[in-house]
N, C-alpha and C positions, 0 to 999 in steps of 0.2 A: 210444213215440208218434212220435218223428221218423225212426227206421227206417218205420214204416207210412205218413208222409206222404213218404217218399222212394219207396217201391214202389208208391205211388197217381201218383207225377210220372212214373213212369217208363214207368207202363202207358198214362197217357195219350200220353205222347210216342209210345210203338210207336200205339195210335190215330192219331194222327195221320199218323203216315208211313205207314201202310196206307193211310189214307185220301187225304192227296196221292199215293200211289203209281198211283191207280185213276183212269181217264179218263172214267168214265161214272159217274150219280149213278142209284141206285136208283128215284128217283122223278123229278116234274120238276124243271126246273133251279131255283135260287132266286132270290127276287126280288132288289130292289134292298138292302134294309133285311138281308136274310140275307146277304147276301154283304160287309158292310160288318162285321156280326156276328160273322163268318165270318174277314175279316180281321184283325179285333184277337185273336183269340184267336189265328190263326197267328203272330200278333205276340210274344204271352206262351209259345206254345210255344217257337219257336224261341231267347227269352229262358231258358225251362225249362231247353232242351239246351242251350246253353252255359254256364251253371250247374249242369252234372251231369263238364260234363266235369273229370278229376281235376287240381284244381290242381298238382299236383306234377308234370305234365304240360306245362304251361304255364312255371314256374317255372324246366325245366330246360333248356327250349327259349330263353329269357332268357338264361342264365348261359352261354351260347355267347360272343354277343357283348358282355354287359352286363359291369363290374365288374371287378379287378384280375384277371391273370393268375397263379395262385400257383404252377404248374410254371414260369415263365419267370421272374418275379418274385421267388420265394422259394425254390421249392429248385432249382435251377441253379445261384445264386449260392452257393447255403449248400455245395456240392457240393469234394472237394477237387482239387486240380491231375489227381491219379490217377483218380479216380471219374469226372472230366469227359471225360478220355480215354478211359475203358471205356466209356462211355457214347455219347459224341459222335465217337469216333474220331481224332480229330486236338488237339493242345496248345492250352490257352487262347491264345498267343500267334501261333499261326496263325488262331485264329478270331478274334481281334479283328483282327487285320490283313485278312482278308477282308470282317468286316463292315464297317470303314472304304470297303472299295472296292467293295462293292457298296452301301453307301448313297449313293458320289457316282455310281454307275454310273449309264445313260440307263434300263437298263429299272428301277429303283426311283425314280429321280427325276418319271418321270413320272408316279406315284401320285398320287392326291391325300391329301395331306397330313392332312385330317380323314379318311380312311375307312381307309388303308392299315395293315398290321400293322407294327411297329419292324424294321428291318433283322435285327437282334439272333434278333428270333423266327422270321424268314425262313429263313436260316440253320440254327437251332437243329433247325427241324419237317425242314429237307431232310438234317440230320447223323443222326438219330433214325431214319429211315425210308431213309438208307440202312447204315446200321450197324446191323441189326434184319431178319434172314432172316423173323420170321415179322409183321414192319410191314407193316400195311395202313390207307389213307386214313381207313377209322374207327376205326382206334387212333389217328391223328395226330388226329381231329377231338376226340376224347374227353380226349386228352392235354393240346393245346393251344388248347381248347375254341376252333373254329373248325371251321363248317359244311364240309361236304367238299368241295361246288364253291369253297372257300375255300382249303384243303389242295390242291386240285387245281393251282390258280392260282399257287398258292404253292411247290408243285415245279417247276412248269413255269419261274416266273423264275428259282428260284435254276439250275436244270440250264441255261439258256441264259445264264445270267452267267459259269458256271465254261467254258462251251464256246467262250466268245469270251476264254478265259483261255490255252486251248489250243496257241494259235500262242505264246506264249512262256515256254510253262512246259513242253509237248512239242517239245521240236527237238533234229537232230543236232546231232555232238559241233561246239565248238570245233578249230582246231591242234591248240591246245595239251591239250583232252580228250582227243584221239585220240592223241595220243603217250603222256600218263599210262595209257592203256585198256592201249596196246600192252605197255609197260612191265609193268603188273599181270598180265598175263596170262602173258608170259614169264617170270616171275619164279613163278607159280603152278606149272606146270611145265613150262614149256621148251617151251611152244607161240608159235612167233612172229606175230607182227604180226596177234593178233585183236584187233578193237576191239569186240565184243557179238555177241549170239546172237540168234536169232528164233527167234520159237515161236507157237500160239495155245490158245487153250482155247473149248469151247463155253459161252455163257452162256442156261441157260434159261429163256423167256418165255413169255408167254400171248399165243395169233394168232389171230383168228378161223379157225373151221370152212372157211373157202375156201380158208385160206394153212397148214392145217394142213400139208397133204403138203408142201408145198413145202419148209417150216422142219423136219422131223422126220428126226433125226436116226437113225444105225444104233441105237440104243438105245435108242428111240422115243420120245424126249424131240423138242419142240418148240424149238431153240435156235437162236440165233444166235451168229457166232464172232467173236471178240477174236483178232487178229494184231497182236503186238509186237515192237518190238527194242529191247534192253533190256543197258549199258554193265556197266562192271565191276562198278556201286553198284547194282546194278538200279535202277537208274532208266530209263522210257520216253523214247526216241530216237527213236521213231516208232509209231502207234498205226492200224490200219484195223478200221475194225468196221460189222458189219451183215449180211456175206453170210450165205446160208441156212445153216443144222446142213448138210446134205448134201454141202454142196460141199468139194470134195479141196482141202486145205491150200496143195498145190503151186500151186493155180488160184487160191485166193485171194491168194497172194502174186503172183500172176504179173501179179494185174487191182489189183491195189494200187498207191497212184501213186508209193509209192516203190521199186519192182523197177525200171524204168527206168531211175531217177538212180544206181544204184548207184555203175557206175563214179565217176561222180562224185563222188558223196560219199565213197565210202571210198577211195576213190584207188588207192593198193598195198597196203590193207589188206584183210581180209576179215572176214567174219561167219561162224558156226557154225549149222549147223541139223540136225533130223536127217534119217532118211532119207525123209522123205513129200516133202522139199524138192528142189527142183532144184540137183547140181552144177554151179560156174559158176568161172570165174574171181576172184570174189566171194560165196560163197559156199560154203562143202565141209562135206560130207557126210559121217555112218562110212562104213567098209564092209559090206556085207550081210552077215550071218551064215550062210554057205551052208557051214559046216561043214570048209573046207576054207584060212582064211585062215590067211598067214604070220604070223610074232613079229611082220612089222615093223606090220604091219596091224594087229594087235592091239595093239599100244603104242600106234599112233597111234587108232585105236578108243578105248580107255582114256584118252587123253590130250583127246583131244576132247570129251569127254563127261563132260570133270571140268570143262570151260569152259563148254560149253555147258549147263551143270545151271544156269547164273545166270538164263535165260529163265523155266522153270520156275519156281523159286525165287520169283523176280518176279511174274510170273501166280498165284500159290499164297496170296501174301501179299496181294497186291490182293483177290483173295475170303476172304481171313480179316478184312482191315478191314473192308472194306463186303459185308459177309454178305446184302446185299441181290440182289448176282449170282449167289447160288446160284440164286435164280429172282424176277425180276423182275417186280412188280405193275404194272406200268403197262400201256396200250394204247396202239397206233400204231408203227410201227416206226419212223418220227424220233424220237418220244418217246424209244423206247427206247435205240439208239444214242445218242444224245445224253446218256444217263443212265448210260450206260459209259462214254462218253468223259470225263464230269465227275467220277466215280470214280477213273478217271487221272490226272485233273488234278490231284485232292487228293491220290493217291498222291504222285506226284513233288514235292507242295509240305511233303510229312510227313518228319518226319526217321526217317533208320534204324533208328535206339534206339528207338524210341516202343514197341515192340509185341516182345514175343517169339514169333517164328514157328518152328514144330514144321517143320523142314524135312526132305524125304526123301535120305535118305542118295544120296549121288551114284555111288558105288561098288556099287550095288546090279545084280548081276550077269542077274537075272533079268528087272527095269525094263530095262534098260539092252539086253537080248535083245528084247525085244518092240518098244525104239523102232526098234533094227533092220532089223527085219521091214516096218516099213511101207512102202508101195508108193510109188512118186510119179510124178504123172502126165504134170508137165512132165517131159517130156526132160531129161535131160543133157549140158552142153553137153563136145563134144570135147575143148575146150583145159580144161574145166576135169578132166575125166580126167586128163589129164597133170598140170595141176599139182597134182593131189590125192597122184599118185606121186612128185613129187618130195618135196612136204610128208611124206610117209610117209618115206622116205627122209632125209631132212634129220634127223626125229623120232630115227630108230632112229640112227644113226651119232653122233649129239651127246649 
């Protein structure tokens, strides 16, 4: 019986929308007393159809905003020191220390206080979705049940909290760094006075249809590139990000704003790169693999590229933590860069031990041919040819 008086509500409501759907009446129009007639019953229909629609539809669209959080609430806490870090990426003790200063920070402070989510859960949704390659906004909405222009709002602060963390958690060494760097590295094998290596890797994004060619890489991936330089501990020295997939390595070091300050910063020291880079006075290169190189080139080939494999290493471990740069969900290219650079920042604020990373063997002869091979497009500079021979020279004789 209440099945049949549900398939009589329901025919009538299709009646009725056929019939407000229609702009003309059959016959003439209706008087005054029919249209008043006319009105109470679209009264009770439109009460019908809201009444048909499935409460558990209603219920779950409630439980967004309404009622305790049991993912934030109950099981995070319940979670243990190790579980939290496979999860979240980074030590409870790092996270509480960040959510201390991003709740006194200016962009959470000026929330209002009744409507805003806990600093805690801030945090918690931007560690989730970036430690999670296949995290998207409606997994974050479902998880931490919060509407996705909610989730949206809520990456957006935490990634501009960590990028004004940037300037003092990314910087060149100290003295006294550069002289420990120097030290490590001679002592690794008898390569003097490096203090880090630069490298980048492509990070794959989603660009609108207009910006596709631009961003598309030789592999036809859509990316943008991460250039770093990166000390004995891999840890980030300096970080540029954004230019297109396309652009030759050598060009975006070149248009980076710290290629300039070199001299400066590294003083009498120098950095390691391979060969896509420009030789410099600051900066040396292998030598090309043209078949035809001496012992002493090849020691120092060999010798260089058991230094230089720290860049790599670095870069390699950054995308096994936050699994989110194998290809990033976001839109806007500030968004984005800004959500690599805030992965940096949590890089260098994690300790070494936290994670064991599957690193590529550095003595890998075949690797190590191919980085050879690459082209670069900056010039090479004169004096730094020379002193790239006497470093070869220095190498082989000591």
């Amino acid at each position: 019986m209440h099945h049949n008086r549900s398939t009589v509500e329901k025919q009538r409501v299709v009646q009725f929308i056929a019939i407000e759907g229609s702009n003309s009446y059959e016959e003439e129009p209706p008087g005054v007393v029919e249209l008043i007639k006319m009105q109470e019953e679209r009264k009770e229909l439109v009460k019908l159809m809201l009444d048909l629609v499935p409460r558990k539809m209603i219920a779950k669209k409630r439980r967004l905003s309404d009622g305790p959080d049991d993912f934030v609430d109950n099981v995070v806490p319940a979670y243990t020191d190790e579980e939290f870090l496979q999860h979240f990426r980074i030590n409870r003790k790092l996270f509480h220390n960040l959510e201390a200063l991003f709740e006194n920070s200016e962009i959470y402070s000026v929330l209002r206080e009744d409507k805003r989510m806990s600093a805690a859960k801030h945090l918690l949704m931007f560690l989730w979705f970036a430690g999670n390659s296949s995290c998207d906004f409606r997994d974050l909405s479902q998880r931490f049940r919060a509407s996705i222009s909610s989730v949206s709002r809520t990456i957006k602060r935490v990634i501009y909290f960590l990028t004004d963390l940037s300037q003092f958690v990314i910087k060149w060494h100290t003295q006294n760094e550069i002289t420990r760097a120097a030290e490590y590295y001679q002592n690794l094998n008898g390569f003097p006075n490096v203090i880090g290596a630069v490298g980048a890797i492509h990070i794959p994004v989603e660009v609108s249809k207009h910006d596709k060619m631009t961003y598309s890489s030789a592999k036809g991936q859509t990316t943008i590139i991460l250039q770093a330089i990166c000390n004995e501990r891999r840890k980030f020295l300096d970080i540029s990000v954004g230019s297109p997939g396309p652009t030759h390595k050598s060009l975006v070091f070149a248009e980076s704003g710290i290629y300039t300050k070199l001299p400066e910063y590294c003083q009498n020291y120098i950095l390691l790169a391979d060969t896509s880079y420009p030789l410099s006075n600051n900066v040396l290169t292998p030598y090309k693999q043209n078949g035809c190189l001496t012992p002493a080139q090849i020691l120092y080939n060999q010798k260089l590229e058991e230094c230089r494999i720290s860049i790599d290493h670095a870069l390699n471990a950054l995308k096994q933590r936050f699994r989110q740069l194998n290809h990033i969900k976001l839109r806007g290219l500030e968004k984005m860069t800004n959500f690599v650079r805030a992965c940096c920042v949590l890089y260098n604020l994690c300790k070494e031990d936290e994670f064991y990373v599957e690193l590529p063997i550095s003595d890998d002869k075949a690797n190590r041919k191919r980085s050879n091979q690459k082209i670069c497009v900056v010039p090479d500079s004169s004096y730094g040819s020379i002193f790239r021979e006497r470093m070869c020279d220095y190498i082989y004789t000591t």
